[in-house]
The first five atom37 places (N, CA, C, CB, O) and aatype in JSON, in Angstrom:
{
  "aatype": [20, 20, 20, 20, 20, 20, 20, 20, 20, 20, 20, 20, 20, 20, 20, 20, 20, 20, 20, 20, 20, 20, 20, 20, 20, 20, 20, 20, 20, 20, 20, 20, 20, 20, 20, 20, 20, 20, 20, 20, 20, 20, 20, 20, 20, 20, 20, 20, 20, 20, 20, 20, 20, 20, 20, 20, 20, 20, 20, 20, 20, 20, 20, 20, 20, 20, 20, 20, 20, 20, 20, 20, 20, 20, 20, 20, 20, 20, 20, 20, 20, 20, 20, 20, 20, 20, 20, 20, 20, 20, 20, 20, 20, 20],
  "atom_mask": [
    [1, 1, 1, 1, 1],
    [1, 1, 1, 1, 1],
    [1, 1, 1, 1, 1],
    [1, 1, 1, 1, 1],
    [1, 1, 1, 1, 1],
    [1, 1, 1, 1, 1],
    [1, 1, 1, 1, 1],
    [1, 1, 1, 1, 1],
    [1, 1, 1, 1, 1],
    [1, 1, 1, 1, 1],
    [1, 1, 1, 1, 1],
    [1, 1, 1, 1, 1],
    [1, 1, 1, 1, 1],
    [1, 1, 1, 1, 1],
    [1, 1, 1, 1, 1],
    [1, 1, 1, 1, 1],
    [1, 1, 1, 1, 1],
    [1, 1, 1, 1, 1],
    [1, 1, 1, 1, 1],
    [1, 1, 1, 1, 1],
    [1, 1, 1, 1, 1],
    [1, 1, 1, 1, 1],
    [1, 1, 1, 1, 1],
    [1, 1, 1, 1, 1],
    [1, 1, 1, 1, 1],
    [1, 1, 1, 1, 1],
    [1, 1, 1, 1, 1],
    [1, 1, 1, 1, 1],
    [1, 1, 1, 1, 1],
    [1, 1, 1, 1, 1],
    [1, 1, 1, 1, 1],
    [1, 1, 1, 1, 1],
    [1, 1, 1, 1, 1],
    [1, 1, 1, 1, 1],
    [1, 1, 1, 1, 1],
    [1, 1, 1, 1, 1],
    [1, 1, 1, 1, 1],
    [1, 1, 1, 1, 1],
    [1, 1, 1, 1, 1],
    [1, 1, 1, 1, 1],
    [1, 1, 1, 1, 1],
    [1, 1, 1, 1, 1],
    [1, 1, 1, 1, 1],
    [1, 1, 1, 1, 1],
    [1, 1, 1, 1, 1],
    [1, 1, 1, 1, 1],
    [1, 1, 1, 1, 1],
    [1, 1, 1, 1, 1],
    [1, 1, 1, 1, 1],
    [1, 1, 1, 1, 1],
    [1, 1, 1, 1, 1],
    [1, 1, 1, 1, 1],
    [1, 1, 1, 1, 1],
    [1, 1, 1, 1, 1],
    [1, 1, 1, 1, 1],
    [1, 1, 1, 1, 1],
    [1, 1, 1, 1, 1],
    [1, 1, 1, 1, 1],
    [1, 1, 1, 1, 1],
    [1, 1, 1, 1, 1],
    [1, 1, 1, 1, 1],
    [1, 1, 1, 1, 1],
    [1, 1, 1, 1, 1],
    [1, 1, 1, 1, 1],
    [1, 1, 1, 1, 1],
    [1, 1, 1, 1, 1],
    [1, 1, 1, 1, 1],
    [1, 1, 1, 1, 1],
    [1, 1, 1, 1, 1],
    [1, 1, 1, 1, 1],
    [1, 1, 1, 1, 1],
    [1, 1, 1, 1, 1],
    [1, 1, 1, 1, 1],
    [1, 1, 1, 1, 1],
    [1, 1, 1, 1, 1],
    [1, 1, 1, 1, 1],
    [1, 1, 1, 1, 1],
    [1, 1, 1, 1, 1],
    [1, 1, 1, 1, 1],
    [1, 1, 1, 1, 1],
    [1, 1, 1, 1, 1],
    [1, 1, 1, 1, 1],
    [1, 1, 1, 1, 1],
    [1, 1, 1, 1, 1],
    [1, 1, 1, 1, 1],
    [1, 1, 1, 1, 1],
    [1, 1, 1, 1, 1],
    [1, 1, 1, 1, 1],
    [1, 1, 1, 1, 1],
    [1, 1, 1, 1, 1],
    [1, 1, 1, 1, 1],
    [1, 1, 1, 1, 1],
    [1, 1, 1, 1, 1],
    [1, 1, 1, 1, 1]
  ],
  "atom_positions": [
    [[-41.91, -44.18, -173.08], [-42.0, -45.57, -173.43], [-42.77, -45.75, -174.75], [-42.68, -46.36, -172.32], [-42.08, -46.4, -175.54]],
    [[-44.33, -45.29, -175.39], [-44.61, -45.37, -176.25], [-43.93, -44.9, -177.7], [-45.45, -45.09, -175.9], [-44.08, -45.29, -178.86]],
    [[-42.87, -43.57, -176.89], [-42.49, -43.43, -178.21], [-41.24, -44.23, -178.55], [-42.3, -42.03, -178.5], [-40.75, -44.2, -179.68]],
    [[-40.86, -44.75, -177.8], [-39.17, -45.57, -178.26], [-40.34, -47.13, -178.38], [-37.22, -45.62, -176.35], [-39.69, -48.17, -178.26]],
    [[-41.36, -47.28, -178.53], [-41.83, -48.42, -179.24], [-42.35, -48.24, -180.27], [-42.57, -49.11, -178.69], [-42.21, -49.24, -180.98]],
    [[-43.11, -47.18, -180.91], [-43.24, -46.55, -181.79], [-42.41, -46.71, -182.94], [-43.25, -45.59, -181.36], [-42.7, -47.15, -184.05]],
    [[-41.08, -46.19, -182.4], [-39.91, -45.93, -183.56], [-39.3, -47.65, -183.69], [-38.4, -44.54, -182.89], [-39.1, -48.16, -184.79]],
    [[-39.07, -48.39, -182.34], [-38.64, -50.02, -182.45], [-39.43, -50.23, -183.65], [-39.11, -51.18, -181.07], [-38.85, -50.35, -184.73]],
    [[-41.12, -50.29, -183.54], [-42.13, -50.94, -184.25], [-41.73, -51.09, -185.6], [-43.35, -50.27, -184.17], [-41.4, -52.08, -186.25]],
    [[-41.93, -48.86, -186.1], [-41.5, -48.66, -187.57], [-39.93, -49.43, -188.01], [-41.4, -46.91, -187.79], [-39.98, -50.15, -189.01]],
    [[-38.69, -49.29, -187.35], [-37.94, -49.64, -187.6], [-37.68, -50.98, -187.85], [-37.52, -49.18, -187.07], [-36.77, -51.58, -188.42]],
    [[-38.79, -51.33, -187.23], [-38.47, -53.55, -187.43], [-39.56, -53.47, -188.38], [-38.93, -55.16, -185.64], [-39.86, -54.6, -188.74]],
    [[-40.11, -52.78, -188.79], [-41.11, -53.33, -190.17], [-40.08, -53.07, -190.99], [-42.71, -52.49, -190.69], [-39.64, -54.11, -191.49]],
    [[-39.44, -51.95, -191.4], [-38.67, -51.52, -192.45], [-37.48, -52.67, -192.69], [-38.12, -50.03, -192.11], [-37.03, -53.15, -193.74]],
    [[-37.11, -52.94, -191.13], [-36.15, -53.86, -191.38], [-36.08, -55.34, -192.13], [-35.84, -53.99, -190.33], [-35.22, -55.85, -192.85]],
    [[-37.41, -55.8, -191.64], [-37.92, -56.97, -192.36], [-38.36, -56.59, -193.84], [-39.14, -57.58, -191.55], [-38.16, -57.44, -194.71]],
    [[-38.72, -55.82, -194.07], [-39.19, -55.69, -195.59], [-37.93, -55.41, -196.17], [-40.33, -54.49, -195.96], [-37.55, -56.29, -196.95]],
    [[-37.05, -54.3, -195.99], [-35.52, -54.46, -196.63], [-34.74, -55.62, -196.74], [-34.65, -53.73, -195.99], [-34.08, -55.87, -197.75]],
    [[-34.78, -56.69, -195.25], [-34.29, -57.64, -195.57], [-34.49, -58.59, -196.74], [-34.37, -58.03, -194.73], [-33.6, -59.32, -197.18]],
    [[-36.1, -58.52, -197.34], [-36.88, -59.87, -197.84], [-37.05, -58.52, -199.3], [-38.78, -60.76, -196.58], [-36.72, -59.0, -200.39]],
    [[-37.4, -57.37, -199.35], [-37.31, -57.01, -200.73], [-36.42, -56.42, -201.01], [-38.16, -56.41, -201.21], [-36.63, -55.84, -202.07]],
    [[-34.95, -56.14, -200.42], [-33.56, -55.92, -201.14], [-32.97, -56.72, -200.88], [-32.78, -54.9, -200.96], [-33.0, -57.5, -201.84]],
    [[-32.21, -57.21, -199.91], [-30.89, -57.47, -199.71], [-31.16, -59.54, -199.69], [-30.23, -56.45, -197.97], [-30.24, -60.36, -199.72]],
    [[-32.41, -59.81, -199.65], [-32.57, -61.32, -200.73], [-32.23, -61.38, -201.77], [-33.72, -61.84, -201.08], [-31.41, -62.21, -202.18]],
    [[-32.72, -60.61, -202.38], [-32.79, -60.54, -204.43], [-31.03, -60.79, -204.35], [-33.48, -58.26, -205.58], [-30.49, -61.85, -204.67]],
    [[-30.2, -59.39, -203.76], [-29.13, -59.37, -203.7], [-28.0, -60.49, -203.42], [-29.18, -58.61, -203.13], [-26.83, -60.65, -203.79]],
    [[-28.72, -61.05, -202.74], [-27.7, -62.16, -202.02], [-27.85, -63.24, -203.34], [-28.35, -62.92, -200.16], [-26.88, -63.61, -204.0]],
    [[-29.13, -63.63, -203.55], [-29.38, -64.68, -204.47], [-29.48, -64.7, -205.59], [-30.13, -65.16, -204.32], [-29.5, -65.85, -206.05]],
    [[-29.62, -63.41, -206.75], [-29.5, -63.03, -207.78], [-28.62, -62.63, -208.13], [-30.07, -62.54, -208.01], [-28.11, -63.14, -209.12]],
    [[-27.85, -61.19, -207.31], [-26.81, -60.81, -207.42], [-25.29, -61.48, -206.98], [-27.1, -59.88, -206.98], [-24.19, -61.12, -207.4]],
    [[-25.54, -62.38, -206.17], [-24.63, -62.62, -205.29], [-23.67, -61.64, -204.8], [-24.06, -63.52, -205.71], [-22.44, -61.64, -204.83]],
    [[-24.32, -60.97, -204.43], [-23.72, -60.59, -203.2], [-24.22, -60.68, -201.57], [-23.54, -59.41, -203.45], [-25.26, -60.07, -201.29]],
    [[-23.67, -61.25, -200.71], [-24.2, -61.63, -199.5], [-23.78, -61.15, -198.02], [-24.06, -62.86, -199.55], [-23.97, -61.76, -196.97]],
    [[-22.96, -59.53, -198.25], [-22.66, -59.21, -197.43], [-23.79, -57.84, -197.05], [-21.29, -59.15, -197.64], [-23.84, -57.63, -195.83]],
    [[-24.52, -57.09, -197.73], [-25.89, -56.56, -197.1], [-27.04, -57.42, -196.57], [-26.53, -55.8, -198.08], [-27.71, -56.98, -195.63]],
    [[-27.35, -58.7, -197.12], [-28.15, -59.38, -196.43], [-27.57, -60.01, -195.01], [-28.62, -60.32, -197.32], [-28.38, -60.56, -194.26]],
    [[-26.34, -59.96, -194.68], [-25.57, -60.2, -193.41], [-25.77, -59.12, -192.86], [-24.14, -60.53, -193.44], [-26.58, -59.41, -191.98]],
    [[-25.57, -58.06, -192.8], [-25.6, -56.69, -191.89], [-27.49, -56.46, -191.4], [-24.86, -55.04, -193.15], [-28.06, -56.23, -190.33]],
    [[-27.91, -56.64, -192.64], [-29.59, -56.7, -192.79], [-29.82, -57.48, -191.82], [-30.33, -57.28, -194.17], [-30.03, -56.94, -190.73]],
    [[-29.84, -58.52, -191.88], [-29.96, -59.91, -190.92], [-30.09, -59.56, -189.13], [-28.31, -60.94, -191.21], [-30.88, -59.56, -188.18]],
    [[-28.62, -59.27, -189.52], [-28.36, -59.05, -187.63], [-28.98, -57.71, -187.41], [-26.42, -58.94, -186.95], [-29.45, -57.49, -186.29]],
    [[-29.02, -57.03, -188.07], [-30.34, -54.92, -188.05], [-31.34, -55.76, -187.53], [-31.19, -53.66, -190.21], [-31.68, -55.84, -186.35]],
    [[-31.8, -56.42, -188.52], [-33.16, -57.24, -187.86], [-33.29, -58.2, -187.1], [-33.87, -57.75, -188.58], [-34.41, -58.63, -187.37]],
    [[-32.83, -58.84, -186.26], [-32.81, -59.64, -185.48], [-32.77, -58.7, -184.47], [-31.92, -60.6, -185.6], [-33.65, -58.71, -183.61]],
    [[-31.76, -57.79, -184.45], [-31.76, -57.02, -183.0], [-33.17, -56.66, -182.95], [-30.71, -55.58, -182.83], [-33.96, -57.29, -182.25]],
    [[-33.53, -55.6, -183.74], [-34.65, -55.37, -183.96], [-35.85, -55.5, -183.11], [-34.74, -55.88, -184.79], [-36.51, -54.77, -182.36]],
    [[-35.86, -57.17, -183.68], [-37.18, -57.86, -183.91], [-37.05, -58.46, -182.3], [-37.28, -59.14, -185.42], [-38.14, -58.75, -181.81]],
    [[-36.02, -58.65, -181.54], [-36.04, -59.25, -180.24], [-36.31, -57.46, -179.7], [-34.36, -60.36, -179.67], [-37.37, -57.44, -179.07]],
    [[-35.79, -56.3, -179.77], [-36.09, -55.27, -178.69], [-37.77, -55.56, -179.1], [-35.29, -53.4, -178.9], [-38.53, -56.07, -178.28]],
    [[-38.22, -55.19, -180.43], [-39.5, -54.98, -180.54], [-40.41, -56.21, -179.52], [-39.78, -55.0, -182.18], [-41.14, -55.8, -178.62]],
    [[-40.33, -57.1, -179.69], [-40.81, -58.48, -178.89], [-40.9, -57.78, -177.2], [-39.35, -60.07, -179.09], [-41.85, -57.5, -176.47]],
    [[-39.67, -57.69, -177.08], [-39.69, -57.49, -175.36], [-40.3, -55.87, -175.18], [-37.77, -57.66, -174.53], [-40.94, -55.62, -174.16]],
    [[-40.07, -54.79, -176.18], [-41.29, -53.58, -175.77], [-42.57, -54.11, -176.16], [-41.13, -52.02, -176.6], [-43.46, -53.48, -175.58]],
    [[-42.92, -54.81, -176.75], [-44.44, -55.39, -176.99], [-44.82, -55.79, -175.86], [-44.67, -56.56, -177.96], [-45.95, -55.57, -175.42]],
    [[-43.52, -56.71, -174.95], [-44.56, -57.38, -173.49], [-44.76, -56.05, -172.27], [-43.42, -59.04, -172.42], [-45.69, -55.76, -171.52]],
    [[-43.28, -55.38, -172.55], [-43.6, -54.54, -171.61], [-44.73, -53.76, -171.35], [-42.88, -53.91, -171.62], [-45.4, -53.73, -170.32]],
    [[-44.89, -53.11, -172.42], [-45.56, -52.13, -172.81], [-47.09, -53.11, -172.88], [-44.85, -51.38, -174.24], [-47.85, -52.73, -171.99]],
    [[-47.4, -53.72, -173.32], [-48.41, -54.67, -172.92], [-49.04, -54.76, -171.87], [-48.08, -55.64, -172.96], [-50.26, -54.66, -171.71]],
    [[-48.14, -54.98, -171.04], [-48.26, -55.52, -169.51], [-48.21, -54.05, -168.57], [-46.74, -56.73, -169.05], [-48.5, -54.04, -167.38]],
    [[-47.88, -53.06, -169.19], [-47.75, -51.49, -168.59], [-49.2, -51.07, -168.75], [-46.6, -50.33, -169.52], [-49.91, -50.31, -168.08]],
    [[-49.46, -51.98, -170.13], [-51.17, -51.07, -170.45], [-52.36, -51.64, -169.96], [-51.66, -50.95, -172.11], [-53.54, -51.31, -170.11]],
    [[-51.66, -52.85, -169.14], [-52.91, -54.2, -168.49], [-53.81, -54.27, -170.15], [-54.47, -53.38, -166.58], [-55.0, -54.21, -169.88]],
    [[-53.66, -54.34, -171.39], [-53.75, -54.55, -172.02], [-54.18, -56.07, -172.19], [-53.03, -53.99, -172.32], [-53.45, -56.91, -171.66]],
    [[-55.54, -56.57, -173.02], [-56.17, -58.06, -172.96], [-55.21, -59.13, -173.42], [-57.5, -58.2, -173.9], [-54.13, -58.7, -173.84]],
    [[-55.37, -60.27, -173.42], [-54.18, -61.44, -173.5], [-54.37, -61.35, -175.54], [-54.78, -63.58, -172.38], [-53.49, -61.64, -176.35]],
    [[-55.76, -60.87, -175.84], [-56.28, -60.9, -177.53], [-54.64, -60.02, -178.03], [-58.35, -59.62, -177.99], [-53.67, -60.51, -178.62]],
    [[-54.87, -58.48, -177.48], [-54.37, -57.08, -177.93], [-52.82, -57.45, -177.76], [-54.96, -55.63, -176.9], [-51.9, -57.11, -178.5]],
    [[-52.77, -58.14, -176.75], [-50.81, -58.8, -176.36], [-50.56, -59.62, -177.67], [-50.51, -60.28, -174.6], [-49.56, -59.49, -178.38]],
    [[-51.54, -60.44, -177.89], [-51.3, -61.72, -179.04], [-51.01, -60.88, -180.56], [-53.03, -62.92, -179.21], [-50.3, -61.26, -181.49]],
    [[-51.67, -59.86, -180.47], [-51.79, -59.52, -181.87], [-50.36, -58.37, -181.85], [-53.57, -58.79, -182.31], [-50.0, -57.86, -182.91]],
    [[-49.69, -58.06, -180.63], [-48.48, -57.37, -180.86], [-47.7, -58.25, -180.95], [-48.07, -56.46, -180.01], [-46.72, -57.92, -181.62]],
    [[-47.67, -59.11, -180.62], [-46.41, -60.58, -180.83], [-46.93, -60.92, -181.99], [-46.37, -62.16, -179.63], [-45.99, -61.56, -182.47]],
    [[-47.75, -60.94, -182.77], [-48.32, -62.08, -184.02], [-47.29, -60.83, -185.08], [-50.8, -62.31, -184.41], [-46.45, -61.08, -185.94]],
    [[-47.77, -59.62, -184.62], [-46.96, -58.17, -185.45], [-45.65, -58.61, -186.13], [-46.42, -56.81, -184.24], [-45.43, -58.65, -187.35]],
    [[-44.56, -59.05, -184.8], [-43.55, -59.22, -185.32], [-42.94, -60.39, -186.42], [-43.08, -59.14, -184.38], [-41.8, -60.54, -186.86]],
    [[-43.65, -60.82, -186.57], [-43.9, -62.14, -187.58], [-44.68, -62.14, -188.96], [-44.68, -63.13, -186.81], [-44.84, -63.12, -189.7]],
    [[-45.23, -60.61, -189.2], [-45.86, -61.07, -190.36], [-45.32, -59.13, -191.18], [-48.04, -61.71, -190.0], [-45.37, -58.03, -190.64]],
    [[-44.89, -59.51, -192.53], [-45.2, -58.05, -193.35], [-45.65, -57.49, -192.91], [-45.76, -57.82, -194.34], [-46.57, -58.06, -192.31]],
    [[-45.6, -55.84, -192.68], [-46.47, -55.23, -192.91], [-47.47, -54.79, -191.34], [-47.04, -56.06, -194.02], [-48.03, -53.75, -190.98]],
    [[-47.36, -55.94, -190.8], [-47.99, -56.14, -189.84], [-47.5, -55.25, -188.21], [-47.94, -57.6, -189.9], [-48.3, -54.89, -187.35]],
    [[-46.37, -55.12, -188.17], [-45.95, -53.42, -187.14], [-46.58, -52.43, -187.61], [-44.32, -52.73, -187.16], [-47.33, -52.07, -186.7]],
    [[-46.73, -51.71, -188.57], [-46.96, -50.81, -189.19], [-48.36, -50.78, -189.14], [-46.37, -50.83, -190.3], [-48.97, -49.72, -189.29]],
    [[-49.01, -51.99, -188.91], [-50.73, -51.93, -188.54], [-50.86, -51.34, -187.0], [-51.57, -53.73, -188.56], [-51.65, -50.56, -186.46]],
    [[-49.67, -52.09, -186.55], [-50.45, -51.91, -184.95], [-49.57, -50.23, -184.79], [-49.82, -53.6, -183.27], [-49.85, -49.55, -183.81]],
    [[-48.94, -49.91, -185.41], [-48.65, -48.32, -185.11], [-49.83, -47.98, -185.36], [-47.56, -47.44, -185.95], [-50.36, -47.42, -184.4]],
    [[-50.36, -48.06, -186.11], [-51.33, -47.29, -186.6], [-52.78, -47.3, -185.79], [-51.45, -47.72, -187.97], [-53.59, -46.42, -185.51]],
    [[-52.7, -48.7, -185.58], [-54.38, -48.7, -185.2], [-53.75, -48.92, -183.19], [-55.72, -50.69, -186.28], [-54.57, -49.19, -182.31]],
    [[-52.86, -48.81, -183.01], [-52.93, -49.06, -181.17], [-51.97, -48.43, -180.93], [-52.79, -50.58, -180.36], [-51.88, -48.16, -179.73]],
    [[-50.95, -47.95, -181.72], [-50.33, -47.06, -181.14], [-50.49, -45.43, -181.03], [-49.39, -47.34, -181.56], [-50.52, -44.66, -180.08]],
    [[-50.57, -45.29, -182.18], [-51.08, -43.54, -183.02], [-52.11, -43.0, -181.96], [-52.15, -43.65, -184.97], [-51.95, -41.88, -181.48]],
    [[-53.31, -43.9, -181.53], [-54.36, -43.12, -181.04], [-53.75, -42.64, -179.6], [-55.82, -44.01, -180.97], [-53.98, -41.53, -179.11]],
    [[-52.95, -43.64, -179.0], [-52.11, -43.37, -177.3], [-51.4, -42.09, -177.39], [-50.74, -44.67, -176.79], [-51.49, -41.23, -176.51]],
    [[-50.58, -41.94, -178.62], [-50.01, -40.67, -178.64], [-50.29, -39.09, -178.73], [-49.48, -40.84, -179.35], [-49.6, -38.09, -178.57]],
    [[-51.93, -39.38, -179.13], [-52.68, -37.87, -179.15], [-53.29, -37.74, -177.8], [-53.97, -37.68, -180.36], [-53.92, -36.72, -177.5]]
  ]
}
């Protein structure tokens, strides 16, 4: 379980940052708007598995209502999966 949230996590950060620093520029500069369509729905799937392994896995770790908030706040901000790999996930895995 930690590690298929692990990889969700990394994969929905990457996804959101590809969406918002390639395939924007692309759509709206370049016009072209068929990678920010494929991008889109990558991340949406994404970002809903990541959401629902956040509760699980949450609720698997009796984990505080603070440590739950800040894996849901994750999926909503840059950058911000890639924190909680790091600082709450990484240490579970050694």
């Amino acid at each position: 379980m930690l590690n298929l949230f692990r990889f969700t996590s990394i994969l929905e950060g990457i996804s959101y940052l590809s969406l918002f620093a390639v395939t924007m520029p692309l759509k709206y500069l370049a016009g072209l708007p068929m990678p920010n369509k494929y991008a889109g729905y990558a991340h949406g799937v994404l970002f809903i598995a990541y959401v629902l392994l956040a509760i699980v896995f949450w609720y698997q770790k009796k984990w505080s209502y603070k440590r739950g908030f800040v894996l849901l706040l994750a999926s909503l901000l840059p950058f911000a999966t890639f924190y909680v790999d790091k600082k709450y996930l990484q240490p579970l895995s050694k």
